[in-house]
mmCIF file as Biopython writes it, N, C-alpha, C and O atoms, coordinates in Angstrom:
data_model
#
loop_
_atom_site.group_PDB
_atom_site.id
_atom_site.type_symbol
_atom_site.label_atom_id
_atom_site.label_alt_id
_atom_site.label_comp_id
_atom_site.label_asym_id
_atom_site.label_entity_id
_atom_site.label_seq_id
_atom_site.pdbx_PDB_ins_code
_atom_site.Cartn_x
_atom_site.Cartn_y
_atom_site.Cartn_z
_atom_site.occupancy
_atom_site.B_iso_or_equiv
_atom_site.auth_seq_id
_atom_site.auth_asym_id
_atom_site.pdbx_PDB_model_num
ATOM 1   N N  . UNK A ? 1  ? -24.314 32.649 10.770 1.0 0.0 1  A 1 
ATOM 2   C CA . UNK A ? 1  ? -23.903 31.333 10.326 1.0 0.0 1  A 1 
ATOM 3   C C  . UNK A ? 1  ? -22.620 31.462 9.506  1.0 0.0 1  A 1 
ATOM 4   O O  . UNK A ? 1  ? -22.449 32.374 8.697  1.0 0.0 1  A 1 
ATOM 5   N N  . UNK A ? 2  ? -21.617 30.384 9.789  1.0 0.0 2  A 1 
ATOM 6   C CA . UNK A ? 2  ? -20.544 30.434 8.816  1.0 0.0 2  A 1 
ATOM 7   C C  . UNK A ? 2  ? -20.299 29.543 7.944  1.0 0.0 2  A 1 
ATOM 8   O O  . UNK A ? 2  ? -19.877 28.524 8.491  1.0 0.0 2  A 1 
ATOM 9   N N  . UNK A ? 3  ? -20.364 29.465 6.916  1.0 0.0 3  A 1 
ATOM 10  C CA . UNK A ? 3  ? -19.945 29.000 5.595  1.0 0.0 3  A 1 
ATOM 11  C C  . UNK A ? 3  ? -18.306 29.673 5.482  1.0 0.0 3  A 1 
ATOM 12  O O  . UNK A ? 3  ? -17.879 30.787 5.786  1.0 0.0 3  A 1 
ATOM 13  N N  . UNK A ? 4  ? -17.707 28.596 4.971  1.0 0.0 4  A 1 
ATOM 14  C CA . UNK A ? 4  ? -16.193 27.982 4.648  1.0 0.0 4  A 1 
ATOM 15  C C  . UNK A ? 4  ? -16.576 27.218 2.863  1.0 0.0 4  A 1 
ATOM 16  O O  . UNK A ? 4  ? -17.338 26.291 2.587  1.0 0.0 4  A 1 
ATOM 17  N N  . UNK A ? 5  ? -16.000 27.772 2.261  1.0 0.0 5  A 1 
ATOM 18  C CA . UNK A ? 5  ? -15.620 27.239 0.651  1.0 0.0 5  A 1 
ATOM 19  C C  . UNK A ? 5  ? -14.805 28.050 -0.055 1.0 0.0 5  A 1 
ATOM 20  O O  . UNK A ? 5  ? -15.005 29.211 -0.412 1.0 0.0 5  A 1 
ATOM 21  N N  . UNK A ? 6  ? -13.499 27.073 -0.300 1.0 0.0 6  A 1 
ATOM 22  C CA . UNK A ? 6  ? -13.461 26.086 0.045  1.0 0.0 6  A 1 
ATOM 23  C C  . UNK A ? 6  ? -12.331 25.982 1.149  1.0 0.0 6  A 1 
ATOM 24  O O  . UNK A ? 6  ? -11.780 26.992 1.588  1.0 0.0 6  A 1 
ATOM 25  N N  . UNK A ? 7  ? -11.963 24.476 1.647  1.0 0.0 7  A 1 
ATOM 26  C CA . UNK A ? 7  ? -11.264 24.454 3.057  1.0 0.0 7  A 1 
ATOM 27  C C  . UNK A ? 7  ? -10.156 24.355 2.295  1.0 0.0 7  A 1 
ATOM 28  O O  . UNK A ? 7  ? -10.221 24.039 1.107  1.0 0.0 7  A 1 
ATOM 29  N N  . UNK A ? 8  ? -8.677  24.702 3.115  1.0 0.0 8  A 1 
ATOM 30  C CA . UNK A ? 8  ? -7.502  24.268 2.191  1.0 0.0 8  A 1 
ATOM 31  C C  . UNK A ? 8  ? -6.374  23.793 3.459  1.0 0.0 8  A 1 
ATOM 32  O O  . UNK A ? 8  ? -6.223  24.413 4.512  1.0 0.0 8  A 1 
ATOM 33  N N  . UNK A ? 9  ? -5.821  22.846 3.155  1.0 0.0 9  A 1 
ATOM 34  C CA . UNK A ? 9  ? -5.042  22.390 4.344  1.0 0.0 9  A 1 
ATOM 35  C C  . UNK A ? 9  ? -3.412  22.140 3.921  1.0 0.0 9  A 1 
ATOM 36  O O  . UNK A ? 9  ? -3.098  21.614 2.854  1.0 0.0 9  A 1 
ATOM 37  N N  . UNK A ? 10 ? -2.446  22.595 4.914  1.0 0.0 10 A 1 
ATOM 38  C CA . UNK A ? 10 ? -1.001  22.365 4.061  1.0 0.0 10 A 1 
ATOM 39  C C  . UNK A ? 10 ? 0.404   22.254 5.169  1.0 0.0 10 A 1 
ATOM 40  O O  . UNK A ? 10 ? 0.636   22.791 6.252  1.0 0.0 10 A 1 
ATOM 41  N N  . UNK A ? 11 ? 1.058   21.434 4.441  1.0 0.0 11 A 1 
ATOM 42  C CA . UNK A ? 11 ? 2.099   20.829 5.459  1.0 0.0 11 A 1 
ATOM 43  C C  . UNK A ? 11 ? 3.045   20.827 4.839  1.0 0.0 11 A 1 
ATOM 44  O O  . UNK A ? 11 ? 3.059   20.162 3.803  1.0 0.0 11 A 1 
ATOM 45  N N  . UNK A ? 12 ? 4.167   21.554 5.232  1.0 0.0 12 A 1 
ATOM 46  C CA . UNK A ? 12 ? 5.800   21.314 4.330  1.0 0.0 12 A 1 
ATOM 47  C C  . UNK A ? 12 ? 6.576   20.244 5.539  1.0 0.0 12 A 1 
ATOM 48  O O  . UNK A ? 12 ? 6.151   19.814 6.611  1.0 0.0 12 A 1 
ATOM 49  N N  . UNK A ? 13 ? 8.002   20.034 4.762  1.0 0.0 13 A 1 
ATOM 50  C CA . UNK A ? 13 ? 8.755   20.008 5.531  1.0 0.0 13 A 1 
ATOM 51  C C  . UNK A ? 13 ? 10.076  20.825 4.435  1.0 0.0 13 A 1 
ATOM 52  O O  . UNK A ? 13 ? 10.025  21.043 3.224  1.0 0.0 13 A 1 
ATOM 53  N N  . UNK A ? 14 ? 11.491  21.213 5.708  1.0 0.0 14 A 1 
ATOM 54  C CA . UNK A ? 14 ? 12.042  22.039 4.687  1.0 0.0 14 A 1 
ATOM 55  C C  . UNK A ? 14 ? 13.454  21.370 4.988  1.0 0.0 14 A 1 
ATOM 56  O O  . UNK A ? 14 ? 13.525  21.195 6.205  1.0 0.0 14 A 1 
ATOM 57  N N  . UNK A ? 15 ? 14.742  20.877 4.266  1.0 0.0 15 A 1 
ATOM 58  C CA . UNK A ? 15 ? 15.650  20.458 4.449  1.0 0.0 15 A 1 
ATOM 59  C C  . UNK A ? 15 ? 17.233  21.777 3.765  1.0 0.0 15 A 1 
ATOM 60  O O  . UNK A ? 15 ? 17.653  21.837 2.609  1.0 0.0 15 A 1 
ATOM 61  N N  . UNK A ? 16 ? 17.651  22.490 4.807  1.0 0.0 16 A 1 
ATOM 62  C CA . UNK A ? 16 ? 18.786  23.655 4.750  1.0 0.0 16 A 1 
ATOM 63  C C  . UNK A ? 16 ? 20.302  22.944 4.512  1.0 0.0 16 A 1 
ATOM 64  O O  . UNK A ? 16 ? 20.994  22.435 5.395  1.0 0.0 16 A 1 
ATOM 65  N N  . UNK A ? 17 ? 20.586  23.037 3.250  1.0 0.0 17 A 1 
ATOM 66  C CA . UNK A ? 17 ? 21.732  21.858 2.285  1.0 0.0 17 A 1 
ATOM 67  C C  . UNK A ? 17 ? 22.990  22.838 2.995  1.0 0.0 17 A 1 
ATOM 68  O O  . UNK A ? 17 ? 24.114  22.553 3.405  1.0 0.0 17 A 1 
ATOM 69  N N  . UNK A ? 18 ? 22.278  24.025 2.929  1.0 0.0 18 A 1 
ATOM 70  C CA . UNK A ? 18 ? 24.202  24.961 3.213  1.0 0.0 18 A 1 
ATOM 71  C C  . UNK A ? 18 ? 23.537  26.299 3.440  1.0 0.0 18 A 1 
ATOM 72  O O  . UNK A ? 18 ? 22.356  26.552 3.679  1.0 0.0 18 A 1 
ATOM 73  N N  . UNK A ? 19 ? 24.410  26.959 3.327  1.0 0.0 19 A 1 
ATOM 74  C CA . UNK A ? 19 ? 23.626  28.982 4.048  1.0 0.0 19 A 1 
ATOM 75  C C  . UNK A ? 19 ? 23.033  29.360 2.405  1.0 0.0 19 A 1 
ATOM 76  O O  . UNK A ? 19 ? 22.389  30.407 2.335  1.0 0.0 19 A 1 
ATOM 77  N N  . UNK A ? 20 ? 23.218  28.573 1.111  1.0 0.0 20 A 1 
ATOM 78  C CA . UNK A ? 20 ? 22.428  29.679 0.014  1.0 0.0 20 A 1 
ATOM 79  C C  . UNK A ? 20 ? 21.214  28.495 -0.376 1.0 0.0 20 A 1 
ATOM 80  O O  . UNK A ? 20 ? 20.134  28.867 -0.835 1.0 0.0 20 A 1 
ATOM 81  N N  . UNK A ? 21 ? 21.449  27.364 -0.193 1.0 0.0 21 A 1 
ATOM 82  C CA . UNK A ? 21 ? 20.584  26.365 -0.827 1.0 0.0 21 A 1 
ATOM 83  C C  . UNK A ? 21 ? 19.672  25.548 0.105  1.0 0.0 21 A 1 
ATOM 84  O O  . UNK A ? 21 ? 20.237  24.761 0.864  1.0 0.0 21 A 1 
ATOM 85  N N  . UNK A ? 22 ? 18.007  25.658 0.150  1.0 0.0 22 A 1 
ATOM 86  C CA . UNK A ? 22 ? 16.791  25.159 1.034  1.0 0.0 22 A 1 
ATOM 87  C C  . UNK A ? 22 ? 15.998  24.452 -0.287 1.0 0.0 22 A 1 
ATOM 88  O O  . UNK A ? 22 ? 15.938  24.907 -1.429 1.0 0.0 22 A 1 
ATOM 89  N N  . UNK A ? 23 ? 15.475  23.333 0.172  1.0 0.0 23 A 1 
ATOM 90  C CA . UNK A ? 23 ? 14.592  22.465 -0.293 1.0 0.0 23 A 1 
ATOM 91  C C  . UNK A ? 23 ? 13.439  22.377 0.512  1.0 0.0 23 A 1 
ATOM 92  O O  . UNK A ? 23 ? 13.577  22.346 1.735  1.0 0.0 23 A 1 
ATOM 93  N N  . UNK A ? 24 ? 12.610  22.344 0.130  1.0 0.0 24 A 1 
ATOM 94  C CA . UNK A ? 24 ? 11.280  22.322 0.636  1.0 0.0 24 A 1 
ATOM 95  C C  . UNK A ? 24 ? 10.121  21.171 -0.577 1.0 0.0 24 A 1 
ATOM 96  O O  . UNK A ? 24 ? 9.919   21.066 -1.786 1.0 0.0 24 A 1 
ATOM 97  N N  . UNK A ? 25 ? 9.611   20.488 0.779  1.0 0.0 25 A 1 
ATOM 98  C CA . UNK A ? 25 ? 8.350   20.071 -0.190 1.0 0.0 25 A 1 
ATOM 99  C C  . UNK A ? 25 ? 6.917   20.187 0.615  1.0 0.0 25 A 1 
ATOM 100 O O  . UNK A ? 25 ? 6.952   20.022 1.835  1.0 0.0 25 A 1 
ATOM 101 N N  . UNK A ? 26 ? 5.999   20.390 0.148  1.0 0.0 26 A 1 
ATOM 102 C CA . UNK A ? 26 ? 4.782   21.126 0.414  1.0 0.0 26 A 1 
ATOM 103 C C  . UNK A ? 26 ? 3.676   20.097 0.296  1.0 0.0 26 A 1 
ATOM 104 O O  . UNK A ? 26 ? 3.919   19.320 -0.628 1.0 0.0 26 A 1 
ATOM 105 N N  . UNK A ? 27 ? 2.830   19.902 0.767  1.0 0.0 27 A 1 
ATOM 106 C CA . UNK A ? 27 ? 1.468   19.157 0.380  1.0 0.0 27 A 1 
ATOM 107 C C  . UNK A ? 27 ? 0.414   20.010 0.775  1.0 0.0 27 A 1 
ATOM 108 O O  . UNK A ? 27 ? 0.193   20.635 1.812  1.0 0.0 27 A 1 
ATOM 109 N N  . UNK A ? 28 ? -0.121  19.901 -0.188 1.0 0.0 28 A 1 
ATOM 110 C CA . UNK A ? 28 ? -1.780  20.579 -0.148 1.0 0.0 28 A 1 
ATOM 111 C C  . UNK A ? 28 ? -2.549  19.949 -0.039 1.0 0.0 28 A 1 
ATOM 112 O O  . UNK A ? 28 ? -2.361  19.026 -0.831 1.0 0.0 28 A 1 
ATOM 113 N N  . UNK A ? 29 ? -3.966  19.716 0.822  1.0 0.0 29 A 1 
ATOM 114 C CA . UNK A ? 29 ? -4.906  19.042 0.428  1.0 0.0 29 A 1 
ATOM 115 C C  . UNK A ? 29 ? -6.750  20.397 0.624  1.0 0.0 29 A 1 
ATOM 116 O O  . UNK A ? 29 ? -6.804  21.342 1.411  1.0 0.0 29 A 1 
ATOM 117 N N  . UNK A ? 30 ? -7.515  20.114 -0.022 1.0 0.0 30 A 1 
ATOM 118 C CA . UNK A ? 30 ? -8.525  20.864 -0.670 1.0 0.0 30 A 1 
ATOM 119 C C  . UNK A ? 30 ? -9.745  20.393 -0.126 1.0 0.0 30 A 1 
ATOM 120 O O  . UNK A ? 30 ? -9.873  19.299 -0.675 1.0 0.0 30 A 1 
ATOM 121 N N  . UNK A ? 31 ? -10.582 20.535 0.516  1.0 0.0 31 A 1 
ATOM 122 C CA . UNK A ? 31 ? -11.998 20.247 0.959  1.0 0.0 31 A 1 
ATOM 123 C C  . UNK A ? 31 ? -13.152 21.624 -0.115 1.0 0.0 31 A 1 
ATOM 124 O O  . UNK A ? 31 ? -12.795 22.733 -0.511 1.0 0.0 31 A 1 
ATOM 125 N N  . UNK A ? 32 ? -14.271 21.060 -0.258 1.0 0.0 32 A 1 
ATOM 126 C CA . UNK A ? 32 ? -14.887 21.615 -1.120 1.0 0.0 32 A 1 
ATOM 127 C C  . UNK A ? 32 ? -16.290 21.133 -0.480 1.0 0.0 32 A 1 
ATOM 128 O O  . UNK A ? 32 ? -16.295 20.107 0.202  1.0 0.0 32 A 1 
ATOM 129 N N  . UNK A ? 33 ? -17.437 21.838 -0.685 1.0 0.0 33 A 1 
ATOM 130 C CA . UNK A ? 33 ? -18.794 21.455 -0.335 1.0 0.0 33 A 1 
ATOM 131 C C  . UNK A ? 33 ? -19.749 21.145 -1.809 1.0 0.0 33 A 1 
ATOM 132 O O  . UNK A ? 33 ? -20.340 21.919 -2.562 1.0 0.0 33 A 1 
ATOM 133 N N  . UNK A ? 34 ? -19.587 19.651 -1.816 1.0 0.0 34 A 1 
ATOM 134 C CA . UNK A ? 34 ? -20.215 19.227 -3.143 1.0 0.0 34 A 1 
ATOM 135 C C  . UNK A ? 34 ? -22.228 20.283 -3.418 1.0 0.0 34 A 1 
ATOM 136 O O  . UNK A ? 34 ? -22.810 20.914 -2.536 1.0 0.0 34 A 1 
ATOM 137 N N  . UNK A ? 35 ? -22.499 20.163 -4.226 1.0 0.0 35 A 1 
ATOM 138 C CA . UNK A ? 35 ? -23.586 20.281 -4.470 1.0 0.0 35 A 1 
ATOM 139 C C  . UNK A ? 35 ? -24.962 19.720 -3.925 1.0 0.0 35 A 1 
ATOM 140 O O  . UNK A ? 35 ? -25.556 18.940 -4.669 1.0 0.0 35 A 1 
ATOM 141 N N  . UNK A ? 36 ? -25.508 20.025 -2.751 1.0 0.0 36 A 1 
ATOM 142 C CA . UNK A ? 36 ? -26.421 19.854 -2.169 1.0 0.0 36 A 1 
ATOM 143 C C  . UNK A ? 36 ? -26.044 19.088 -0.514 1.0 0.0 36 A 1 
ATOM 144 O O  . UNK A ? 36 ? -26.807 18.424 0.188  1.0 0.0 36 A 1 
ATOM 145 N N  . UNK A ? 37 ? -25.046 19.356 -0.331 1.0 0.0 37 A 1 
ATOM 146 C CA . UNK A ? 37 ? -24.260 18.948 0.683  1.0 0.0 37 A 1 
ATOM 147 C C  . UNK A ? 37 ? -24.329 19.443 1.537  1.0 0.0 37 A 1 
ATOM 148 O O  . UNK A ? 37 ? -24.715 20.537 1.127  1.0 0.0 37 A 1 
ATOM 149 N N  . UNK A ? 38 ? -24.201 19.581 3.208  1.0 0.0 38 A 1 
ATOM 150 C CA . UNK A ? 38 ? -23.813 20.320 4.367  1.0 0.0 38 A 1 
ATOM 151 C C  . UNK A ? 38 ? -22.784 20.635 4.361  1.0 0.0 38 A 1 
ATOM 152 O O  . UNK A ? 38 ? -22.573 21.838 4.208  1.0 0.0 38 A 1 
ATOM 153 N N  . UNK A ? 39 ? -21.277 19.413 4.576  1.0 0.0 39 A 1 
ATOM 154 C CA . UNK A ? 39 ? -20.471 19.572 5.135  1.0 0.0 39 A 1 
ATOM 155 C C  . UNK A ? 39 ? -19.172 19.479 3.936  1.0 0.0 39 A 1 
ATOM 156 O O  . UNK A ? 39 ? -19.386 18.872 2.886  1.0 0.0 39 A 1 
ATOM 157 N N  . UNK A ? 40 ? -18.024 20.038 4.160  1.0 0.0 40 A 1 
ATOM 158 C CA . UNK A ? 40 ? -16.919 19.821 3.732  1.0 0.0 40 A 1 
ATOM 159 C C  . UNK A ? 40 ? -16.789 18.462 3.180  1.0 0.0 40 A 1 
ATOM 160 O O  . UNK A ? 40 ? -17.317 17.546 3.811  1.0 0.0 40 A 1 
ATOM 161 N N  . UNK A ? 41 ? -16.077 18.172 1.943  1.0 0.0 41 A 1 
ATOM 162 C CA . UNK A ? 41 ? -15.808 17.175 1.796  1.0 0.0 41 A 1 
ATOM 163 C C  . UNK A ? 41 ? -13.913 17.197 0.883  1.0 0.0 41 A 1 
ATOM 164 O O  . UNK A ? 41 ? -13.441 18.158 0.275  1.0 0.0 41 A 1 
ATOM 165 N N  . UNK A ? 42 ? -13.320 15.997 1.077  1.0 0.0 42 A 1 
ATOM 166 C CA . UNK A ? 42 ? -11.873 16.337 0.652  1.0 0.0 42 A 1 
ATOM 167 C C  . UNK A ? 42 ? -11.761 15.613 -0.979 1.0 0.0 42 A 1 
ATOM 168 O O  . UNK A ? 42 ? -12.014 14.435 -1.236 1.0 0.0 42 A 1 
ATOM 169 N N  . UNK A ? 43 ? -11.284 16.738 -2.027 1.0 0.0 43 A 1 
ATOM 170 C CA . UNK A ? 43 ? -11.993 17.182 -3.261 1.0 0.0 43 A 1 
ATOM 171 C C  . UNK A ? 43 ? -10.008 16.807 -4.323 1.0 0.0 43 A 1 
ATOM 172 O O  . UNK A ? 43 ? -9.740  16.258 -5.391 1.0 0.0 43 A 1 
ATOM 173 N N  . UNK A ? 44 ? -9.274  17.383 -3.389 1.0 0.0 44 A 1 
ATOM 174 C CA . UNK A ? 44 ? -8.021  17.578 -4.338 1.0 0.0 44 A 1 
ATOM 175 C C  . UNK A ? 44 ? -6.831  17.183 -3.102 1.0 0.0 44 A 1 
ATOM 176 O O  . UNK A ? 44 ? -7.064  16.919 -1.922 1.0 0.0 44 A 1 
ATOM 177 N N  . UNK A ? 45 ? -5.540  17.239 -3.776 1.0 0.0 45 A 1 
ATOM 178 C CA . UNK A ? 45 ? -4.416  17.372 -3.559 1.0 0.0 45 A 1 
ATOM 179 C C  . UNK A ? 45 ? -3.222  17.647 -4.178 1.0 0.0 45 A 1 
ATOM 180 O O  . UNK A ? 45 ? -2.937  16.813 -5.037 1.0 0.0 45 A 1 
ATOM 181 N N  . UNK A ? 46 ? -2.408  18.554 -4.029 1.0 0.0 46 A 1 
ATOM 182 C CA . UNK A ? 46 ? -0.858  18.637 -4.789 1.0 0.0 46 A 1 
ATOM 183 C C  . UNK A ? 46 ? 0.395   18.575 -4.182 1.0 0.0 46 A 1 
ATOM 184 O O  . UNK A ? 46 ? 0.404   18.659 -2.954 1.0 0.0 46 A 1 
ATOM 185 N N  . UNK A ? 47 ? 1.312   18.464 -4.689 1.0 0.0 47 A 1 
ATOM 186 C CA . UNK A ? 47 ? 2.708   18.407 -3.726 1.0 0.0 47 A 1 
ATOM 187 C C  . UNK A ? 47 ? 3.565   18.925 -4.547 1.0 0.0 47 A 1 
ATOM 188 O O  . UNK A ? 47 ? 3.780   18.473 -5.672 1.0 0.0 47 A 1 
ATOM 189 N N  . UNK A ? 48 ? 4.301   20.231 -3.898 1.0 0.0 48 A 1 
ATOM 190 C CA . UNK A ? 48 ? 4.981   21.243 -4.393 1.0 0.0 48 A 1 
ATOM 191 C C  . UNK A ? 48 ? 6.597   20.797 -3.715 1.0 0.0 48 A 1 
ATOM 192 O O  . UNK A ? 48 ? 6.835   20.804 -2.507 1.0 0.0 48 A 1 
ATOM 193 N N  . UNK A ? 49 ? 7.719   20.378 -4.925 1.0 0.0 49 A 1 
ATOM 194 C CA . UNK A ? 49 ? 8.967   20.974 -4.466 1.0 0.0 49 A 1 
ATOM 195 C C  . UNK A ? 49 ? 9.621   22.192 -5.290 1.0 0.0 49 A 1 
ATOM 196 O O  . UNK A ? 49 ? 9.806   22.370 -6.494 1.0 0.0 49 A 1 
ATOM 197 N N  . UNK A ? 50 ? 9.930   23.058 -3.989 1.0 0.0 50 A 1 
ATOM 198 C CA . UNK A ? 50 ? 10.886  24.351 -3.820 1.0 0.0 50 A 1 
ATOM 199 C C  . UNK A ? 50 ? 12.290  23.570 -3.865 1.0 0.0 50 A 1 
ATOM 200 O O  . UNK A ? 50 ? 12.620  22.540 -3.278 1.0 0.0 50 A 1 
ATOM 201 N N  . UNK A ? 51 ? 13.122  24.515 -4.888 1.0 0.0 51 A 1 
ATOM 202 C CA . UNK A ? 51 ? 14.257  24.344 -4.139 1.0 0.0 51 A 1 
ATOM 203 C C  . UNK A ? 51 ? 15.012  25.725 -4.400 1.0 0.0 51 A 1 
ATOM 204 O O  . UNK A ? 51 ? 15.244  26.200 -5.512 1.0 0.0 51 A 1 
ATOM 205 N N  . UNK A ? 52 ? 15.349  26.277 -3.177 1.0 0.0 52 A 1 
ATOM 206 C CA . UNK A ? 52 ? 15.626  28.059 -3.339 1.0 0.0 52 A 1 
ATOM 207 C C  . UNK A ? 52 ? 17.408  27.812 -3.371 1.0 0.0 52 A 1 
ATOM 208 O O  . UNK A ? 52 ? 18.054  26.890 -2.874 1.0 0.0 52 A 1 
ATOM 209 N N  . UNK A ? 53 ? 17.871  28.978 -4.130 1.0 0.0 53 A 1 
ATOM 210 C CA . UNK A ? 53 ? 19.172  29.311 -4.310 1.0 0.0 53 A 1 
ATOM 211 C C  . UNK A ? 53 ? 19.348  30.296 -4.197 1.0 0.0 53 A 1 
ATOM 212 O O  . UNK A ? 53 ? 19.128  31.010 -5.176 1.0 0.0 53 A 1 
ATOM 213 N N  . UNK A ? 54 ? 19.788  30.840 -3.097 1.0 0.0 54 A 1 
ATOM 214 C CA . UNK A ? 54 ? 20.532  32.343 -3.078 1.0 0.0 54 A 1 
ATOM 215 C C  . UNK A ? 54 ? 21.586  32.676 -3.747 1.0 0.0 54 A 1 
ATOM 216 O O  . UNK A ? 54 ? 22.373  31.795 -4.093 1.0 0.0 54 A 1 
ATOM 217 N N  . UNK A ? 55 ? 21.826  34.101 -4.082 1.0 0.0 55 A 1 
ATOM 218 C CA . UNK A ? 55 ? 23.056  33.893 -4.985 1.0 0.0 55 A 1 
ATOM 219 C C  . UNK A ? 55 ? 23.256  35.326 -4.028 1.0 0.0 55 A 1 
ATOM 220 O O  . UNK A ? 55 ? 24.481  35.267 -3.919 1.0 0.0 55 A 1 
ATOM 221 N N  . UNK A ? 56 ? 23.013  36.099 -3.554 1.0 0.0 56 A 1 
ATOM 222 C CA . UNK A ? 56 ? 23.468  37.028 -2.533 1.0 0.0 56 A 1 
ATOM 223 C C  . UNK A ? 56 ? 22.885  37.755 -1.640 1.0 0.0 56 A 1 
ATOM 224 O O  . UNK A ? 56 ? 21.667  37.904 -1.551 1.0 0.0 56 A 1 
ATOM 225 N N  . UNK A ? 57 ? 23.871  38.341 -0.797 1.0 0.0 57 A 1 
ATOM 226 C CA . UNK A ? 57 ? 23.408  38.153 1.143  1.0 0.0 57 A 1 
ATOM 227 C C  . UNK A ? 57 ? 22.246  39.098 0.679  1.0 0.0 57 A 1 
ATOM 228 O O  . UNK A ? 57 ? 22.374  40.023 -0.123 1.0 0.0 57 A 1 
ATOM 229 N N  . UNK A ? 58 ? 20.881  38.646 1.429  1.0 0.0 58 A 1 
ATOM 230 C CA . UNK A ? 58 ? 19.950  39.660 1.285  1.0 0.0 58 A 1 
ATOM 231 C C  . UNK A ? 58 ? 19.899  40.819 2.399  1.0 0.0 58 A 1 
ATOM 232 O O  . UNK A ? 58 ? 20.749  40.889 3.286  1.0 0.0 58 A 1 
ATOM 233 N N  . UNK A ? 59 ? 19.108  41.487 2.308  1.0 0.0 59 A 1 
ATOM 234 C CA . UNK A ? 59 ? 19.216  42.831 2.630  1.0 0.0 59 A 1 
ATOM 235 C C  . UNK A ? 59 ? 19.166  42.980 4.481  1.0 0.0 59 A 1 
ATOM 236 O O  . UNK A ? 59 ? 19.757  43.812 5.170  1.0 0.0 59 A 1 
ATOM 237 N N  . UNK A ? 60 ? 18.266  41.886 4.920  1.0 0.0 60 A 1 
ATOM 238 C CA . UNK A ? 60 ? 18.249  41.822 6.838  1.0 0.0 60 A 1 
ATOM 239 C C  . UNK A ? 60 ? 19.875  41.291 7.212  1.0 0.0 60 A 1 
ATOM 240 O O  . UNK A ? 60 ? 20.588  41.743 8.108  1.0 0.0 60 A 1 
ATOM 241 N N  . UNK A ? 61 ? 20.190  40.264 6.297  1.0 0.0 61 A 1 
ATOM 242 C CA . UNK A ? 61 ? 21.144  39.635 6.683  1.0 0.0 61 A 1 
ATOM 243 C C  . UNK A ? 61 ? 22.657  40.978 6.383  1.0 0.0 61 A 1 
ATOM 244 O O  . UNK A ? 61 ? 23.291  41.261 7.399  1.0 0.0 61 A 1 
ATOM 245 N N  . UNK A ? 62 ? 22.989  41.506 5.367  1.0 0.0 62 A 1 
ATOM 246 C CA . UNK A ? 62 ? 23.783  42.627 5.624  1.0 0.0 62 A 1 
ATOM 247 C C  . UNK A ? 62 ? 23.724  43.900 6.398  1.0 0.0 62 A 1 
ATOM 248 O O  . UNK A ? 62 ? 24.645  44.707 6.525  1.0 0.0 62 A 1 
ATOM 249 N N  . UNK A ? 63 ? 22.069  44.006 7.090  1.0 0.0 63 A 1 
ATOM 250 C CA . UNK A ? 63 ? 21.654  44.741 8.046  1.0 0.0 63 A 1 
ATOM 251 C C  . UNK A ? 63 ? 22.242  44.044 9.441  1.0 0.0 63 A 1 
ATOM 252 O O  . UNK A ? 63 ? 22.841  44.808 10.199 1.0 0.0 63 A 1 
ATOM 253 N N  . UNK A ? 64 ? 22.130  42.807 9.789  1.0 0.0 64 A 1 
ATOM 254 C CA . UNK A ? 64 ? 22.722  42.515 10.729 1.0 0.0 64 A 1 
ATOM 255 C C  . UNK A ? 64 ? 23.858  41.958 11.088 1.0 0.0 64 A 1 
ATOM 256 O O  . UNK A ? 64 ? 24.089  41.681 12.265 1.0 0.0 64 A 1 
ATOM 257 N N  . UNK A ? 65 ? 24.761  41.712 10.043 1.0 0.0 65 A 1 
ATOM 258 C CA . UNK A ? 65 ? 26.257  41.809 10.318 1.0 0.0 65 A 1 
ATOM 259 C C  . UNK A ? 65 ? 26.396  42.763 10.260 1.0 0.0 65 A 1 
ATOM 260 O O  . UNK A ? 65 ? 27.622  42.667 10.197 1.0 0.0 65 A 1 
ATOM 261 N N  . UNK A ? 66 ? 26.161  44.239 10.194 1.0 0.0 66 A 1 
ATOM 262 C CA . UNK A ? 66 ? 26.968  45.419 10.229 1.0 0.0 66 A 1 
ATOM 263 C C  . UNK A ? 66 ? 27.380  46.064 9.291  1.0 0.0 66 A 1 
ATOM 264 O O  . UNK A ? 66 ? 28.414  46.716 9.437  1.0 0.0 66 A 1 
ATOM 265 N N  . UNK A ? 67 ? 26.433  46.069 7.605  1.0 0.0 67 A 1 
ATOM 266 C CA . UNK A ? 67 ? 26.870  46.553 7.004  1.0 0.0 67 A 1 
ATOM 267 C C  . UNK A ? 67 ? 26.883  46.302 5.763  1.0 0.0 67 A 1 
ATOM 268 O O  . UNK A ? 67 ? 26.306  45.272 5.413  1.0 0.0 67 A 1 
ATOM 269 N N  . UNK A ? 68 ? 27.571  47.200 4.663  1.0 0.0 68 A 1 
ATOM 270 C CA . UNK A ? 68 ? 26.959  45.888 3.280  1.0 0.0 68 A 1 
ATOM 271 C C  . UNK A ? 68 ? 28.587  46.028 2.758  1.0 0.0 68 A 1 
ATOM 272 O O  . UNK A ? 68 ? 28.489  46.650 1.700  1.0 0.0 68 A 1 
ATOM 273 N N  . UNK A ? 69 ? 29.546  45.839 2.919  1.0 0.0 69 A 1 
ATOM 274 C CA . UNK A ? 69 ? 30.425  44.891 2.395  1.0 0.0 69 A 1 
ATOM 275 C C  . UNK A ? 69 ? 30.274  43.919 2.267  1.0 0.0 69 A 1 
ATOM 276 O O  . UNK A ? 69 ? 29.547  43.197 2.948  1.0 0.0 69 A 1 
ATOM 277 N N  . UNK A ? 70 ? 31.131  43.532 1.057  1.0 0.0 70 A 1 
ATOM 278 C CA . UNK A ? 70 ? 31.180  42.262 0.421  1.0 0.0 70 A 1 
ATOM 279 C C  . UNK A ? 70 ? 32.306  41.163 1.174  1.0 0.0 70 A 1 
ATOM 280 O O  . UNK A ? 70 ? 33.490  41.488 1.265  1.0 0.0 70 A 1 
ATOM 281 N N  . UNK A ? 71 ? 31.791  39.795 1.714  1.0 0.0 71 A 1 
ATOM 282 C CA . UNK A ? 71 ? 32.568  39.011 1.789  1.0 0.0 71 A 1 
ATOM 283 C C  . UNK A ? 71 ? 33.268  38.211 0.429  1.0 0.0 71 A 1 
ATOM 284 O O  . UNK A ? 71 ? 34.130  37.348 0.596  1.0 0.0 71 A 1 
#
């Protein structure tokens, strides 16, 4: 038999401003099996914004231009 506790469910979407700056926002939602319950029930939710800033080329990306000079 399988038992699941708790369930967790999640959906971004992500918007790419330029090559160093990504925004992202996230939603979570949470299922939980109340106390004397069978089944899943939906318990929580949060909504996460990211917003990432690179400040230099990381390490795949100077691997695949050829090298690690600096532009």
């Amino acid at each position: 038999m399988w038992i699941v506790e708790p369930g967790r469910a999640r959906a971004g979407i992500a918007y790419v401003a330029s090559g160093r700056i990504r925004v992202e926002l996230i939603y979570h939602a949470q299922y939980t099996r109340p106390a004397g319950s069978s089944g899943l029930e939906y318990t929580d939710n949060s909504y996460r914004l990211n917003i990432k800033i690179a400040v230099n080329k990381g390490i795949l990306q100077r691997v695949f231009d050829g090298g690690d000079s600096d532009d």
